[in-house]
C-alpha positions as CSV (number, residue, x, y, z in Angstrom):
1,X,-67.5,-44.1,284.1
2,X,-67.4,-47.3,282.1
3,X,-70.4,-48.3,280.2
4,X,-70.5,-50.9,277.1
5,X,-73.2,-52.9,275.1
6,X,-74.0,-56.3,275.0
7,X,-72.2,-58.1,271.7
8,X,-74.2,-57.9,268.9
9,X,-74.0,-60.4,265.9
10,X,-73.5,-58.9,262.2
11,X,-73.8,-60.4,259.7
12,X,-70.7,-58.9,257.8
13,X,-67.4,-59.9,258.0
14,X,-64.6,-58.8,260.6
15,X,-63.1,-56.8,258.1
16,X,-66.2,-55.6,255.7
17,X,-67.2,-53.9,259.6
18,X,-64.1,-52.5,260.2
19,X,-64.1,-51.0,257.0
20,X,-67.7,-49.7,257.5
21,X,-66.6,-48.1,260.8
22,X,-63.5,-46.3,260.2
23,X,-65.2,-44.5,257.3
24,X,-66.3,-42.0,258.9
25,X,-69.3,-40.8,256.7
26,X,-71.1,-43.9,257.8
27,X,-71.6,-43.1,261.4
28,X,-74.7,-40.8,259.7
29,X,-76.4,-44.3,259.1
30,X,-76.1,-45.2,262.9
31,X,-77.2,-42.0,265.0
32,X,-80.0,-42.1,266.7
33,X,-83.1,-40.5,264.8
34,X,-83.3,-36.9,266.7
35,X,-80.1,-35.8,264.8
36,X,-79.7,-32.4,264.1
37,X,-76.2,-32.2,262.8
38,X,-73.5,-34.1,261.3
39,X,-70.5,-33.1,259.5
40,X,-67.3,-35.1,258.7
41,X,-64.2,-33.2,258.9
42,X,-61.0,-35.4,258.3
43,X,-60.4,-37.7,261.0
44,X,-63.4,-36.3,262.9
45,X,-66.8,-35.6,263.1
46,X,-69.7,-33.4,264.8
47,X,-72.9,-34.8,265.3
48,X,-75.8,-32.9,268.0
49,X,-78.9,-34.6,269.0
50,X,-82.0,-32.7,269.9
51,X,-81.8,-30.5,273.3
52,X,-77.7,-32.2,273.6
53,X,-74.9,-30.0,272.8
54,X,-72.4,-30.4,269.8
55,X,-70.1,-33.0,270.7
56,X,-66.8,-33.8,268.1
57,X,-65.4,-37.4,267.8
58,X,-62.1,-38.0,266.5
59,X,-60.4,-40.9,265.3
60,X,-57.7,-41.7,267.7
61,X,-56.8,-45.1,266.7
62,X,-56.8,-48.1,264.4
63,X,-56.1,-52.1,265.3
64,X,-56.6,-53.6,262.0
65,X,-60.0,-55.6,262.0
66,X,-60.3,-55.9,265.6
67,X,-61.0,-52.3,267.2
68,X,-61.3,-48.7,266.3
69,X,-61.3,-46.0,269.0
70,X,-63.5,-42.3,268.9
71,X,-62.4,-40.0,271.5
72,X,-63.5,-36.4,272.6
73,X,-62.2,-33.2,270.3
74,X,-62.1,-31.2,273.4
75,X,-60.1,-31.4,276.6
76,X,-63.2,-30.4,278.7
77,X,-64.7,-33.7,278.3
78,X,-62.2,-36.6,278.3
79,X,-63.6,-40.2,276.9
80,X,-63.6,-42.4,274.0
81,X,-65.7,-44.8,272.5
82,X,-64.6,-48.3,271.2
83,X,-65.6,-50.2,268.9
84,X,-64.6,-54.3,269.7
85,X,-65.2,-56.5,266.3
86,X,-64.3,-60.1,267.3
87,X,-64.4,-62.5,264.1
88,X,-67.5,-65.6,264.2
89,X,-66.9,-66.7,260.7
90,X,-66.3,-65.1,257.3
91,X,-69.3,-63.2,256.8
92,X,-70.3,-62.8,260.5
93,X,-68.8,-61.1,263.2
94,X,-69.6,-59.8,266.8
95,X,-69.5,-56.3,268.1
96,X,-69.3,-54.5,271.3
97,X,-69.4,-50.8,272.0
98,X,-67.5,-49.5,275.4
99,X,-67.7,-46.0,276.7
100,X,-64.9,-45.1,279.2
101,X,-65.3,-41.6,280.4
102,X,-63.7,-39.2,283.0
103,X,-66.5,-37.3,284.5
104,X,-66.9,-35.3,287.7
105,X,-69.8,-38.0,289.8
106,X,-72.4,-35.0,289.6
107,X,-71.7,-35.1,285.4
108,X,-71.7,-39.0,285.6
109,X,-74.9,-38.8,287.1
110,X,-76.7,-36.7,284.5
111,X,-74.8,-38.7,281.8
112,X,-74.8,-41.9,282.4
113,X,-78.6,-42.8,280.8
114,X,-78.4,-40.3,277.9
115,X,-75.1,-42.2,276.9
116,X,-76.1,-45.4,277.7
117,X,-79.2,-44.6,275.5
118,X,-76.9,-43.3,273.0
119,X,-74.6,-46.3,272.7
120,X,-77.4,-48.9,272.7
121,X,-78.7,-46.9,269.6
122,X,-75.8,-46.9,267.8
123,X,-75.3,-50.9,268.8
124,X,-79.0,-51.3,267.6
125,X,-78.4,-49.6,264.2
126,X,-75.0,-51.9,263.6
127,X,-77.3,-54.6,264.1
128,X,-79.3,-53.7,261.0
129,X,-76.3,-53.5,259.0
């Protein structure tokens, strides 16, 4: 299942938003607002939103300036979520979250608007960076 958000303009740089994003700490700023948990742990974090389950994200990898990559702790539930940062000038850039995950279709089914929901929160809340 493949699901992404329309690019967003920020107005910080390519770099500043890179920055902002692999600090981990900061993803508190862009959950949605029925968070219950969150808790950086290293290269990971846990987050639960109300009536969803724990879910871990860890930071599986890095391309300087241009992408940073969140996947699934566990092996149960196999996906990641990327973060695209594309350069517009020296304090703007553009942003686009993609989801690509490996669900049974019954899963995908109950998913896919929760997530979609999910992503375009998060997309929203760079927006106001």
């Amino acid at each position: 299942m493949n699901l992404e958000t329309p690019k967003i303009t920020v107005s910080k740089s390519q770099e500043e938003l890179f920055n902002f994003v692999t600090n981990l700490d900061n993803f508190e700023q862009l959950m949605p607002e029925n968070k219950e948990k969150f808790e950086v742990d290293g290269d990971s974090f846990i987050f639960a939103l109300k009536g969803m389950p724990e879910i871990r994200l860890v930071l599986k990898e890095k391309n300087e300036f241009d992408s940073v990559v969140l996947g699934a702790a566990s092996s149960k539930l196999s996906f990641t979520l990327t973060t695209n940062i594309q350069s517009i000038s020296d304090s703007s850039s553009e942003v686009q979250l993609k989801f690509q995950g490996d669900f049974n279709p019954m899963m995908a089914m109950m998913v896919k608007k929760p997530l979609q929901k999910f992503i375009d929160t998060l997309s929203d809340n760079i927006s106001k960076l």
